[in-house]
C-alpha positions as a Markdown table, in Angstrom:
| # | Residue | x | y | z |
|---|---|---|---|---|
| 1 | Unk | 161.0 | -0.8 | 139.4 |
| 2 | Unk | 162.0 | -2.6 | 142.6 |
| 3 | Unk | 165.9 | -3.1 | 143.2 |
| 4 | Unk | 166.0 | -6.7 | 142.5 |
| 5 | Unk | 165.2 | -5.7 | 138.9 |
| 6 | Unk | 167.5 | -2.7 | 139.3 |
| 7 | Unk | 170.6 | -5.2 | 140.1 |
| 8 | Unk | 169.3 | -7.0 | 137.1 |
| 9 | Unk | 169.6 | -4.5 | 134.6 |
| 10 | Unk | 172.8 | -3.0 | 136.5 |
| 11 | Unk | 174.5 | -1.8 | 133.1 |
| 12 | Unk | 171.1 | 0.4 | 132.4 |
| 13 | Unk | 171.1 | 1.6 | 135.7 |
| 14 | Unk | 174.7 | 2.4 | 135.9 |
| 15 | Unk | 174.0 | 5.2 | 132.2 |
| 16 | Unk | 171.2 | 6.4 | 133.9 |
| 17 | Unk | 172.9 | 7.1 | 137.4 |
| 18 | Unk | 175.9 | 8.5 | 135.9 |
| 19 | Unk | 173.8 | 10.9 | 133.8 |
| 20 | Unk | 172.2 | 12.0 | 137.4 |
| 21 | Unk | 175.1 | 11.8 | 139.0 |
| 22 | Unk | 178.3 | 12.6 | 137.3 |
| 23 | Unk | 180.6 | 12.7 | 140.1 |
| 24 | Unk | 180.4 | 8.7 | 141.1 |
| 25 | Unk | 183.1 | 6.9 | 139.9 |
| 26 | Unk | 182.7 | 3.7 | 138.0 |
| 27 | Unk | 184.6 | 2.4 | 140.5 |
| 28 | Unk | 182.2 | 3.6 | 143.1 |
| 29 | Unk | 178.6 | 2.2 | 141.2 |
| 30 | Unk | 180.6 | -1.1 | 140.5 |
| 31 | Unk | 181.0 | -2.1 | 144.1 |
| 32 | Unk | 177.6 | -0.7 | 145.1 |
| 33 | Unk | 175.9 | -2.8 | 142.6 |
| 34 | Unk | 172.6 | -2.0 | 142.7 |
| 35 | Unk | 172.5 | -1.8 | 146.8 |
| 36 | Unk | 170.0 | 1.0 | 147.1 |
| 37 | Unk | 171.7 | 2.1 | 151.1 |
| 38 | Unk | 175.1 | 2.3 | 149.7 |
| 39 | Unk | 174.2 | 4.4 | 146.2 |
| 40 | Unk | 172.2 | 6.7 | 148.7 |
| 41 | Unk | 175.2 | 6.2 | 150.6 |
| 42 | Unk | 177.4 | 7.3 | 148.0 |
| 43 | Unk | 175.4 | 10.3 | 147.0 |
| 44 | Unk | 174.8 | 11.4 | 150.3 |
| 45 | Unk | 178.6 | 11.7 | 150.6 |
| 46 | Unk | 179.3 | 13.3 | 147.1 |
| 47 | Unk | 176.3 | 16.1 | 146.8 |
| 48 | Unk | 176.2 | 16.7 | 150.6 |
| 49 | Unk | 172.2 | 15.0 | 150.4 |
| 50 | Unk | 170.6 | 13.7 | 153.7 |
| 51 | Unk | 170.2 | 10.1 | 153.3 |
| 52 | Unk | 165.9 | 10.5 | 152.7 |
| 53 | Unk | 166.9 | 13.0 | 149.7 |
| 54 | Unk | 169.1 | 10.6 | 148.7 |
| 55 | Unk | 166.2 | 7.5 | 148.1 |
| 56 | Unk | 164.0 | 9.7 | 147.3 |
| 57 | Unk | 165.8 | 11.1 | 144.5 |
| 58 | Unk | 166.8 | 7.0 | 143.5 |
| 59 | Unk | 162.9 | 6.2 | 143.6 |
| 60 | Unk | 161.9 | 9.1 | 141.1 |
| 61 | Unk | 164.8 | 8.0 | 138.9 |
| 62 | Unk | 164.0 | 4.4 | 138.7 |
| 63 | Unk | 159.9 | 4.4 | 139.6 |
């Protein structure tokens, strides 16, 4: 699934990253929006990820 699709479906998206990651805020996946850098961003920050775990981990979650 590309992003543009991702930013489509955001209130899918949003179940399936907060099931991954439970610690983002809805706060925190509302203004990211489907912006792939800041959720890897975000989860970089939160789980103490380097940025290229972070995609990666956002690429097997939505392939």
């Amino acid at each position: 699934m590309n992003w543009d699709q991702i930013q489509g479906n955001w209130t899918q998206a949003k179940g399936k990253l907060r099931e991954q990651y439970g610690d983002l805020t809805d706060d925190e996946l509302e203004q990211a929006k489907g912006n792939d850098e800041q959720l890897a961003g975000l989860i970089q920050s939160k789980y103490g990820k380097s940025r290229e775990e972070a995609h990666r981990e956002l690429d097997r979650l939505f392939p």
